[in-house]
C-alpha positions as CSV (number, residue, x, y, z in Angstrom):
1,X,-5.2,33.5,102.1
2,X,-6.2,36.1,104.5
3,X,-5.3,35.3,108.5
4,X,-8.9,35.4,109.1
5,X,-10.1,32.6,106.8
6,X,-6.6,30.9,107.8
7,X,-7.4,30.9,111.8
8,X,-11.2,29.1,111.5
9,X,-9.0,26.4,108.8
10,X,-6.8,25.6,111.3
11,X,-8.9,25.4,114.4
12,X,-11.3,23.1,112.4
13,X,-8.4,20.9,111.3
14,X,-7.3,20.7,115.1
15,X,-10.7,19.7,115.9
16,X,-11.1,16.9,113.3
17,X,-7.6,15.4,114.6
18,X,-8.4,15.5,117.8
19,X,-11.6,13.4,117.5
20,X,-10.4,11.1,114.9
21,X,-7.3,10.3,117.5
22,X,-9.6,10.4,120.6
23,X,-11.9,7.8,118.8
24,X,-9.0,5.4,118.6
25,X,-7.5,5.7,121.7
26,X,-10.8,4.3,123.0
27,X,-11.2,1.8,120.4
28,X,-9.5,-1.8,120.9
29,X,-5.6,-2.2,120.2
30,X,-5.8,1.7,120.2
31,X,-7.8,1.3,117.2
32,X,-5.4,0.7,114.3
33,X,-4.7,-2.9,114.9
34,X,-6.7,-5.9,114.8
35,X,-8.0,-7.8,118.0
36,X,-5.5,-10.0,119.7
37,X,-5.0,-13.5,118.1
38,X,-5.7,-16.3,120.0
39,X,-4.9,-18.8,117.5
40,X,-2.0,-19.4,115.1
41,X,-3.1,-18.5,112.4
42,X,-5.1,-15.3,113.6
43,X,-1.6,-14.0,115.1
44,X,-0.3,-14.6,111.4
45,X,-2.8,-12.2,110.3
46,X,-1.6,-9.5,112.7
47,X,1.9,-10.0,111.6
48,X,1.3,-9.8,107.9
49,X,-1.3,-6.0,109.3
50,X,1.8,-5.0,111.0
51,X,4.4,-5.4,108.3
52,X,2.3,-3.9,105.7
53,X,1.0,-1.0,108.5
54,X,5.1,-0.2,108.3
55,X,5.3,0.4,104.7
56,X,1.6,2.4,104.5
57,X,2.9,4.6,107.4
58,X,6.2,5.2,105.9
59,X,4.9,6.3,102.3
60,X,1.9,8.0,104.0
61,X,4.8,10.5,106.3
62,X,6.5,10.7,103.0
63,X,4.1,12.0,100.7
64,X,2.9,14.2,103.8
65,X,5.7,15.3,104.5
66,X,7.2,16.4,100.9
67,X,3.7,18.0,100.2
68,X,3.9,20.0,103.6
69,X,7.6,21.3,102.6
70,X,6.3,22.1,98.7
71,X,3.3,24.2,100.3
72,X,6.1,26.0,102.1
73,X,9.0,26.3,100.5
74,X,7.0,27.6,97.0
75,X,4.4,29.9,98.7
76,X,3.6,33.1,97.0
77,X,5.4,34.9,99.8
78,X,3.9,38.4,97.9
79,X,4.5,37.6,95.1
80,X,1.5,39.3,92.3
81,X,-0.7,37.6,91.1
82,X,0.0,37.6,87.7
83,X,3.9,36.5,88.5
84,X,4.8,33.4,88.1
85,X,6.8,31.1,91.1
86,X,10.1,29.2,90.4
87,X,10.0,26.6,87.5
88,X,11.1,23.4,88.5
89,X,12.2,20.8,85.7
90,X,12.6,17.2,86.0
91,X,14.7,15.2,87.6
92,X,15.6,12.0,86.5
93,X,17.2,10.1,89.9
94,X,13.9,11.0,91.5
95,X,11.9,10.0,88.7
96,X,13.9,6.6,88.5
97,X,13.9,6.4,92.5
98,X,10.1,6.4,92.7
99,X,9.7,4.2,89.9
100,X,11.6,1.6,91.6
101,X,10.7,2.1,95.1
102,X,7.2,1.2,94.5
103,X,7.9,-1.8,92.9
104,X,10.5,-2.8,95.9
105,X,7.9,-2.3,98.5
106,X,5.2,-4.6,96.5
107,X,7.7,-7.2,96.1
108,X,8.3,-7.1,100.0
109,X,5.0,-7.1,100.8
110,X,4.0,-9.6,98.6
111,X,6.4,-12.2,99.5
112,X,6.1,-11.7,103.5
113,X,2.3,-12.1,102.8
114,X,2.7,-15.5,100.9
115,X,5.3,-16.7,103.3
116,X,2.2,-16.2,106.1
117,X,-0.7,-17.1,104.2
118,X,-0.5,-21.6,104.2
119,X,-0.4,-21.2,108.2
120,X,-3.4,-19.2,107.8
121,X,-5.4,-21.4,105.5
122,X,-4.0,-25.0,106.4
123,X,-4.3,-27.2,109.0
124,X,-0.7,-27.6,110.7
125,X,0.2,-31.4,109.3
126,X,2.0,-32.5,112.3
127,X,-1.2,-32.6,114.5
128,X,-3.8,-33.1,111.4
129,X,-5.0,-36.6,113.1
130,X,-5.6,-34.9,116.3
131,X,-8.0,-32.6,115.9
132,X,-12.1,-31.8,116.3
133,X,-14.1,-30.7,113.2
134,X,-17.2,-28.7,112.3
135,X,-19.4,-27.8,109.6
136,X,-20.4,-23.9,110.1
137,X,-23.5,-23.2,108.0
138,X,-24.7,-19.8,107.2
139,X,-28.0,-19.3,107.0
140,X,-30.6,-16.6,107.4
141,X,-29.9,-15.5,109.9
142,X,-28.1,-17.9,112.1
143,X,-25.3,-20.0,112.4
144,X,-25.7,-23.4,112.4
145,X,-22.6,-25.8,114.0
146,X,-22.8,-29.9,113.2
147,X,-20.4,-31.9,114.6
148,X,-19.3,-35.5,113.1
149,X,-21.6,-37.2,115.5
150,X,-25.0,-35.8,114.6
151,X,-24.7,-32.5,117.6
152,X,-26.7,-29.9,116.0
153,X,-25.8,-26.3,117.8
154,X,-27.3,-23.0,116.9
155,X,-25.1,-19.8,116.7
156,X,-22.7,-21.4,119.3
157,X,-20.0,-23.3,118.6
158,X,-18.0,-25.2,121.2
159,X,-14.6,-26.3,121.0
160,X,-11.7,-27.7,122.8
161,X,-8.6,-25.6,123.9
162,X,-5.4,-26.5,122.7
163,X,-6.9,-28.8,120.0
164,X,-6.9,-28.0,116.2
165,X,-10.6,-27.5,114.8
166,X,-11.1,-27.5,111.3
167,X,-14.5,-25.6,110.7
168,X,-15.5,-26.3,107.0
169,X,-17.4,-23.3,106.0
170,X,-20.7,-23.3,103.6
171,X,-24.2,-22.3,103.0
172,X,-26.9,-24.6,101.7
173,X,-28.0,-24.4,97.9
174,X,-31.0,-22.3,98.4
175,X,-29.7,-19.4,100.7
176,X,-27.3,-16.6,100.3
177,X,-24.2,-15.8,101.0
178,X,-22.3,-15.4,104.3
179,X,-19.1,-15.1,105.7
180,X,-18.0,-16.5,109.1
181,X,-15.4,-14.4,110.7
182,X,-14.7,-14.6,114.9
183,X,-11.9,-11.8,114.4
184,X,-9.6,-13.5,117.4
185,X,-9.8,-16.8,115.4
186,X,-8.9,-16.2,112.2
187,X,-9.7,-14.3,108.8
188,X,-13.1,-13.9,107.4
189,X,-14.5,-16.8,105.3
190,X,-17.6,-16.9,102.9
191,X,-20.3,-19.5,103.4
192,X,-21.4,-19.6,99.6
193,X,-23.9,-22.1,98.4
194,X,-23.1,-25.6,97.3
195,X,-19.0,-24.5,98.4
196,X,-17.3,-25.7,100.8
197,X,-14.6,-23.3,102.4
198,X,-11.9,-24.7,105.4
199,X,-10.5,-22.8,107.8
200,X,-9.2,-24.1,111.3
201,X,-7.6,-22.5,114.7
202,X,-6.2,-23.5,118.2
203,X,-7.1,-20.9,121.0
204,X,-6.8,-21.2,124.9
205,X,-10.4,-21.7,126.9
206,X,-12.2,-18.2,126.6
207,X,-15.5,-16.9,124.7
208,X,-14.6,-15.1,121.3
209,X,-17.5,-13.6,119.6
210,X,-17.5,-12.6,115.7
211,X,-20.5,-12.1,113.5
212,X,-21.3,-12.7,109.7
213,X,-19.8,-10.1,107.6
214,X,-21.2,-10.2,103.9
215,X,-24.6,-8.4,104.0
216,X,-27.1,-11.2,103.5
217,X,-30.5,-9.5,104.5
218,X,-32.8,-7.2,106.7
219,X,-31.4,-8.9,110.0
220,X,-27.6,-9.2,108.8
221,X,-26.8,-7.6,111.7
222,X,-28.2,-9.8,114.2
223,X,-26.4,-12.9,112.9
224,X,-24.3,-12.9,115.8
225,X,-21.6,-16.2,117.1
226,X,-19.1,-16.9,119.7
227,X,-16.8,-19.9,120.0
228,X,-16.7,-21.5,123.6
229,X,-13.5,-22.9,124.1
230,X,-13.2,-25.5,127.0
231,X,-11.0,-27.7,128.8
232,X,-10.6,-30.4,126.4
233,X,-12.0,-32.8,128.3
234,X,-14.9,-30.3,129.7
235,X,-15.7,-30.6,125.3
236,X,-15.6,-34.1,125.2
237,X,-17.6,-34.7,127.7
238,X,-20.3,-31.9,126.5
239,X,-20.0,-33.9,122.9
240,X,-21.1,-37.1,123.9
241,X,-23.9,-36.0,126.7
242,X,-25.3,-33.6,123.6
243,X,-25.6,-36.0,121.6
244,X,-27.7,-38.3,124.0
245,X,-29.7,-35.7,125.0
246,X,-30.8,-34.3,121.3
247,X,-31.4,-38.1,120.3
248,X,-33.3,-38.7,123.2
249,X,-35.2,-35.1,122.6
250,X,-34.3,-33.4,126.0
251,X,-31.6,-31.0,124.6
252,X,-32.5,-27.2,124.5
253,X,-32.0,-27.9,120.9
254,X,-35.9,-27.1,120.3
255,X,-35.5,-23.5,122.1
256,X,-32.0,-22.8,120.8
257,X,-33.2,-23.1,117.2
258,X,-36.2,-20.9,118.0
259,X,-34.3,-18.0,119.7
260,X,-31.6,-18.9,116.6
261,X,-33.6,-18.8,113.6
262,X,-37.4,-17.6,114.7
263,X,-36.5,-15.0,117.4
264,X,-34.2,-13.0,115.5
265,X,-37.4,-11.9,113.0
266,X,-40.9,-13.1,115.5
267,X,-39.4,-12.1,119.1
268,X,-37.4,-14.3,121.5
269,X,-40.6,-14.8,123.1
270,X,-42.5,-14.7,120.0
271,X,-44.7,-11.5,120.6
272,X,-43.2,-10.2,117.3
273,X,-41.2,-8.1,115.4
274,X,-40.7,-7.5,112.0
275,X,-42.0,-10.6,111.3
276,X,-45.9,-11.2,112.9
277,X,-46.2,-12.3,116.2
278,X,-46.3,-16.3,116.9
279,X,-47.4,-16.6,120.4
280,X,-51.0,-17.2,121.0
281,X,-50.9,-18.4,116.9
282,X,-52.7,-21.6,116.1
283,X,-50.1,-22.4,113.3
284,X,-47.4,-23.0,115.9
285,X,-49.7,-25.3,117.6
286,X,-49.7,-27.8,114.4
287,X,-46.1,-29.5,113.7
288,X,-47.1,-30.0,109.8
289,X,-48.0,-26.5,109.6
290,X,-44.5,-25.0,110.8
291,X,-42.9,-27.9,108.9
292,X,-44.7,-26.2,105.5
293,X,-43.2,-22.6,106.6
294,X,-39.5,-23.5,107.7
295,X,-39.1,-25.8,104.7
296,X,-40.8,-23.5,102.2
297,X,-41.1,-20.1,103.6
298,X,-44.1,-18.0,103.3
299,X,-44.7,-14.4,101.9
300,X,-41.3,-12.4,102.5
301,X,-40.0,-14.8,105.2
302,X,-37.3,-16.9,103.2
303,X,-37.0,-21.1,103.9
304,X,-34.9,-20.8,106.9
305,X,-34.8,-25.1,107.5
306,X,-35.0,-26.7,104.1
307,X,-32.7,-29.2,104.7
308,X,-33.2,-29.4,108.6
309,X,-33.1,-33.2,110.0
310,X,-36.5,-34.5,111.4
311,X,-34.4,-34.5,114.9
312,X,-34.4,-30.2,114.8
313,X,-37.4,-30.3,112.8
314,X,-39.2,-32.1,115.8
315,X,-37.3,-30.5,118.3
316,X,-38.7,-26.7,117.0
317,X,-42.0,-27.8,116.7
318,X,-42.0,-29.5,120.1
319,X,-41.0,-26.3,121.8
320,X,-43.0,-24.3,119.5
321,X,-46.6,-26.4,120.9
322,X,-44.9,-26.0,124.7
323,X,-43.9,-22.6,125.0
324,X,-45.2,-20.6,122.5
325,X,-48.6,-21.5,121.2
326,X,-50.3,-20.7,124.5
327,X,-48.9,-17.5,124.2
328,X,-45.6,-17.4,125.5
């Protein structure tokens, strides 16, 4: 290759490096790890990255490294055209040797990974009794968190530090599916209609924000969550005043479902977006009327509240008449 075709290769492959490496550096974890577990079983999936990050890395220098030496050591060095370079034949130890190497490393790899993956999935036993749990429901496009005594919270779930929390994943029968995944918590898990899916962690107090990751529609990306982990007793407390509040309707439940499953599409003050705007609009103004839409959706907006209770139901339609109808 002539030195000036060489020269503009190499300075281009410089270049490339350089701003693949300087976009990791300023990544998270320097970019090639995954965010710091805070729970058990989160830090089990670091250790399971790390172990098989040794063997990728090792293979990857490897194969780089032997096809670096073959591009030098059998170069043309002159040689015409029409001239053939040094024959090599086989050999059979290195034939053998990455035969069985491969096989090796799976084994390893394999083994450490199903040696980690029960304290990823399960509940530790020893501490199963004591423990707070949670239905996460995907829907379009929020999060919705139930709690065994009736608290209904929207894209936020709260949850007490140093206490196990089973969160049984799922989706209800008519939506898509989702996957839950708060990267500092755990692994991902899907919320697929009419399935139920359990995962659980333990994590110090601290906000740890995550996000659906299966594409599930035009605002996918906007179906945002963060777990707020509390004092434990800071939780129970919130627990049993939340659940006075949203029976006795003077929770935030009403504007938290709005800005949950409305403002993502209509506008958090609902002056629109892509969907039409709802403030000033005399359908918001009649509880029956919204009932009909959530339940049932309308044109290309999809049922986002089929199976609401008549507590949310009420509560949306209450804050629809209060804060939007009049036009925000």
């Amino acid at each position: 290759m002539p030195a000036a075709v060489r020269r503009p290769l190499a300075s281009a492959f410089v270049v490339f490096w350089a701003l693949l490496l300087a976009g990791a550096a300023y990544a998270g974890n320097g970019g090639i790890a995954p965010v710091d577990g805070a729970s058990p079983n989160a830090e089990r999936i670091t250790d399971a990255y790390w172990w098989i990050a040794i063997f990728t890395g090792f293979i990857f220098v490897i194969v780089q490294g032997t096809l670096v030496w073959f591009i030098w050591r059998y170069r043309r060095r002159g040689r015409p055209d029409d001239e053939l370079g040094p024959q090599v034949h086989g050999n059979v130890r290195l034939e053998l040797g990455w035969t069985v190497a491969p096989v090796l490393i799976l084994v390893a790899i394999g083994a450490f990974v199903f040696y980690k993956l029960p304290g990823i999935t399960d509940i530790p036993s020893a501490a199963a009794g004591d423990r707070t749990e949670v239905v996460a429901k995907g829907y379009r496009y929020y999060w919705q968190y139930e709690y065994p005594n009736g608290v209904i919270a929207i894209d936020t779930l709260r949850a007490p530090a140093g206490r196990n929390v089973k969160v049984d994943v799922t989706a209800p029968d008519y939506d898509v599916i989702h996957s839950w995944w708060i990267p500092a918590l755990g692994g991902k898990f899907d919320a697929i209609p009419g399935t139920v899916n359990h995962t659980w962690f333990r994590a110090d107090e601290g906000v740890y924000r995550g996000q659906c990751a299966e594409f599930c529609g035009i605002q996918h990306a906007a179906m945002l969550t963060e777990a707020h982990v509390m004092a434990a007793d800071e939780f129970d407390s919130w627990l049993a005043s939340e659940a006075d509040a949203q029976a006795a309707g003077t929770s935030d439940l009403g504007k938290d479902t709005f800005e949950g499953s409305c403002g993502k599409c209509h506008g958090l003050a609902g002056g629109g977006d892509i969907g039409p705007a709802l403030a000033g609009n005399s359908l918001v103004a009649d509880p029956a009327a919204v009932e009909q839409v959530v339940r049932n959706g309308r044109g290309q907006m999809p049922p986002i509240g089929k199976d609401w209770s008549d507590r949310q139901m009420k509560a949306l339609t209450d804050y629809l008449g209060k804060e939007i109808a009049n036009g925000g």
